[in-house]
C-alpha positions, 0 to 999 in steps of 0.5 A: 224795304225787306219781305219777310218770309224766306228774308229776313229768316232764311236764305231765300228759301220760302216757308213751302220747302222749309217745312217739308224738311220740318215735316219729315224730321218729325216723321213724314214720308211724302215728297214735297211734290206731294206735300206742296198743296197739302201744305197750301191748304194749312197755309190757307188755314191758318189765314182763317184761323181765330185769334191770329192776328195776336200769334207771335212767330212760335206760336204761329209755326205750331199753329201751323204745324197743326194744321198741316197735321190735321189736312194729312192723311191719317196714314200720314201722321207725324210729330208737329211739336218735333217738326215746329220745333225744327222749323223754329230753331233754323229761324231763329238761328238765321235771325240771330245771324241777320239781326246784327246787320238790320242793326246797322242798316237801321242807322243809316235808313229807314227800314220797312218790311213788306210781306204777304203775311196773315195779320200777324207780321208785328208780333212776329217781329217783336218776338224775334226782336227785329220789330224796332229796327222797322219804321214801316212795317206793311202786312197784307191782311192788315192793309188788303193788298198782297204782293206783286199787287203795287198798292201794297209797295206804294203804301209802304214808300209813302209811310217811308216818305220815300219816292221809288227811285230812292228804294231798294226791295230785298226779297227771296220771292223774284215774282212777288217781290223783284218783278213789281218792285222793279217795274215801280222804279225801286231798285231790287236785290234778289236773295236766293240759292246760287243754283235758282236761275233767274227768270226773264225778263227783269234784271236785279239790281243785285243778288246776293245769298245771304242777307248780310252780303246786303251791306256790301251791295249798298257799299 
């Protein structure tokens, strides 16, 4: 089981810090301690936002990069096209890269993505033409449960028609991801930059950098 967001299109670094970069390649100048809520609150938006569930991923990242325009301050404005376009093509890149080993992975099991996600998560994914490779694919608008909430993990091995000990979670998030999973009895491969230390109490199975570092985890 993959999360998505920071997984599967990145190298464990969420969406919060990706599009800060974004934002200040298309022109803005706040910190990212500063950006961080202002960001949260778009995040929040989009969640809202009519007609979500049909986005695929550009569209929803422009969507996004709207409305993290429109919650700035006037005096704050950049370039959204500029900034999605950004986020975007980084994605894509890393998508492109990760895909040929979900190929593999995909025949030798039964994939599923969970993710905290706004009701879109399958469009997303046939956009980037990851959807096939998933046999399970848990989006929490959808099913009404959110990370770490265990429901939401149990749904997901039940569709997989596997018990816990028999999975693995793959995911950049150690408190949404790693910790519950864990506690459920599924082994855990962490995804994230060398220098994030981990936090205590629970162990990861593995940790790895890069998505295609999995398959030698597996062996």
């Amino acid at each position: 089981m993959f999360d998505f967001g920071g997984t599967l299109e990145a190298d464990g670094v969420n969406w919060g810090p990706r599009f800060h970069a974004a934002y200040v390649e298309g022109g803005g100048a706040l910190d990212y301690a500063t950006f961080e809520p202002i960001y949260k609150e778009s995040d929040r938006a989009l969640g809202r936002l009519s007609g979500i569930e049909r986005l695929g991923f550009r569209a929803t990242v422009e969507a996004q990069a709207d409305l993290l325009r429109d919650v700035l301050p006037a005096a704050e404005r950049f370039d959204a096209r500029r900034a999605a376009a950004r986020f975007c093509a980084d994605a894509v890149a890393v998508v492109n890269r990760n895909r040929p080993v979900l190929e593999r992975l995909a025949r030798r099991y039964r994939l599923g993505v969970v993710s905290n996600f706004t009701g879109n998560l399958r469009p997303c994914l046939e956009e980037l033409e990851l959807l096939g490779l998933f046999a399970v694919t848990s989006d929490s608008t959808v099913l009404g449960s959110r990370k770490p909430d265990e429901r939401i993990f149990r749904d997901t091995l039940a569709s997989l028609g596997v018990v816990p000990e028999g999975a693995w979670m793959v995911g950049d998030n150690f408190e949404a991801d790693i910790r519950p999973a864990h506690g459920l009895g599924l082994r855990t491969c962490w995804l994230a930059p060398a220098q994030r230390a981990v936090p205590v109490g629970c162990v990861p199975s593995a940790r790895i950098g890069r998505l295609p570092e999995l398959e030698r985890v597996l062996g």
